[in-house]
C-alpha positions as CSV (number, residue, x, y, z in Angstrom):
1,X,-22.7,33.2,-113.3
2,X,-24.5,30.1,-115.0
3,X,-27.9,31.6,-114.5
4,X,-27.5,35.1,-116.0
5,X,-25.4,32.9,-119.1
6,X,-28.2,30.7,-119.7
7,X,-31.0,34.2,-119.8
8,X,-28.4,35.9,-122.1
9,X,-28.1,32.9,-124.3
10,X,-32.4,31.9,-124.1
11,X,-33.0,35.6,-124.6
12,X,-30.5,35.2,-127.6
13,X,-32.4,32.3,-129.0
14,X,-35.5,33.6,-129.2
15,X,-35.1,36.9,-130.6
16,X,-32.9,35.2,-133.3
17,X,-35.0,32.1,-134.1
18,X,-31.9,30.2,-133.4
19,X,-32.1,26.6,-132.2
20,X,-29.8,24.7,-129.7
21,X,-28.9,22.5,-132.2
22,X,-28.3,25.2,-134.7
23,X,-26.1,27.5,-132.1
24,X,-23.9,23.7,-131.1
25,X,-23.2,23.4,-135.2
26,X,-22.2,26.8,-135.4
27,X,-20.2,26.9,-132.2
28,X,-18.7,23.2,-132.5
29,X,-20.6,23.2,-128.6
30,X,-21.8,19.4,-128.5
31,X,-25.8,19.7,-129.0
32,X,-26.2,17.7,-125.8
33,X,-24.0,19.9,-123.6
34,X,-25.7,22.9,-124.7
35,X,-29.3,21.5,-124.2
36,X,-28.2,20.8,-120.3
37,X,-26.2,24.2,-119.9
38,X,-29.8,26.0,-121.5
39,X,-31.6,23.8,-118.5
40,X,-30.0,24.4,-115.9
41,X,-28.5,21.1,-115.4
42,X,-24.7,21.8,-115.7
43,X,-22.1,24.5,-116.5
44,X,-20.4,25.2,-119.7
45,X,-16.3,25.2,-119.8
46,X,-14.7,28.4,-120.9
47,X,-13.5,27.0,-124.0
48,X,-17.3,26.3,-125.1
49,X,-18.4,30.1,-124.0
50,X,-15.5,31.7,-125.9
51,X,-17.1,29.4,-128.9
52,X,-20.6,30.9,-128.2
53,X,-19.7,33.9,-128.1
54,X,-18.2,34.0,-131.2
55,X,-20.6,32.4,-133.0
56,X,-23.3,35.6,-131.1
57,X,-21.2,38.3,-131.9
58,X,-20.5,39.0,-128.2
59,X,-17.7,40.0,-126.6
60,X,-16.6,37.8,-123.6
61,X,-15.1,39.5,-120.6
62,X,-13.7,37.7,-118.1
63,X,-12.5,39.4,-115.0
64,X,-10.6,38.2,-111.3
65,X,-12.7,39.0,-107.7
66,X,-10.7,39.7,-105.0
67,X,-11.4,37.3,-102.0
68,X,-10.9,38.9,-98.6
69,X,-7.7,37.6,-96.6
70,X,-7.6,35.0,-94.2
71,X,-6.9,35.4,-90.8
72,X,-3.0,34.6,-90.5
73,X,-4.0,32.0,-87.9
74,X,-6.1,30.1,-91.0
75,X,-4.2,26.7,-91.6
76,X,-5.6,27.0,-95.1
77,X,-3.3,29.2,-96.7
78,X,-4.3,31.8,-99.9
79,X,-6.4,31.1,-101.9
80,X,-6.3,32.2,-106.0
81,X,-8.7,35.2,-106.8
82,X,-11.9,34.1,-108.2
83,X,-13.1,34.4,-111.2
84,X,-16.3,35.9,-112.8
85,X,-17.4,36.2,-116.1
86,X,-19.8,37.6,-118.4
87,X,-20.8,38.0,-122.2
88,X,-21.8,41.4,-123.4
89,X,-24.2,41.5,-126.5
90,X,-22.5,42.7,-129.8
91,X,-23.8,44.7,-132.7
């Protein structure tokens, strides 16, 4: 999920002129945070990505994967669906 983020949100930057530092003012995103999601170097909470992409004009979708059941024998027990999201560019 991190890595297609981080393309959408590079891809973003560059077509817009847009710095980091620019984007974290606009979005409240701490400047530091964002320069480590943009590298790779740590993920972004969903709080900060519903900021961003509010501040891009994108829509943010965030959806539940179904996990394939565990054998009843497993002594783990369920597990919660994960989740997957995505931002889809606005107009």
């Amino acid at each position: 999920m991190d890595k297609k983020l981080t393309r959408q949100l590079k891809k973003f930057m560059a077509e817009s002129g847009y710095s980091q530092y620019r984007l974290a003012r606009l979005s409240g995103v701490q400047a530091s945070a964002l320069g480590r999601f943009t590298n790779g170097e740590r993920s972004l909470g969903l709080e900060s990505i519903e900021q961003l992409a509010e501040v891009l004009s994108f829509e943010f979708i965030q959806t539940e994967k179904k996990i394939p059941r565990q054998p009843k024998d497993s002594s783990e027990g369920k597990r919660p669906p994960a989740r997957s999201s995505r931002i889809r560019g606005g107009g």
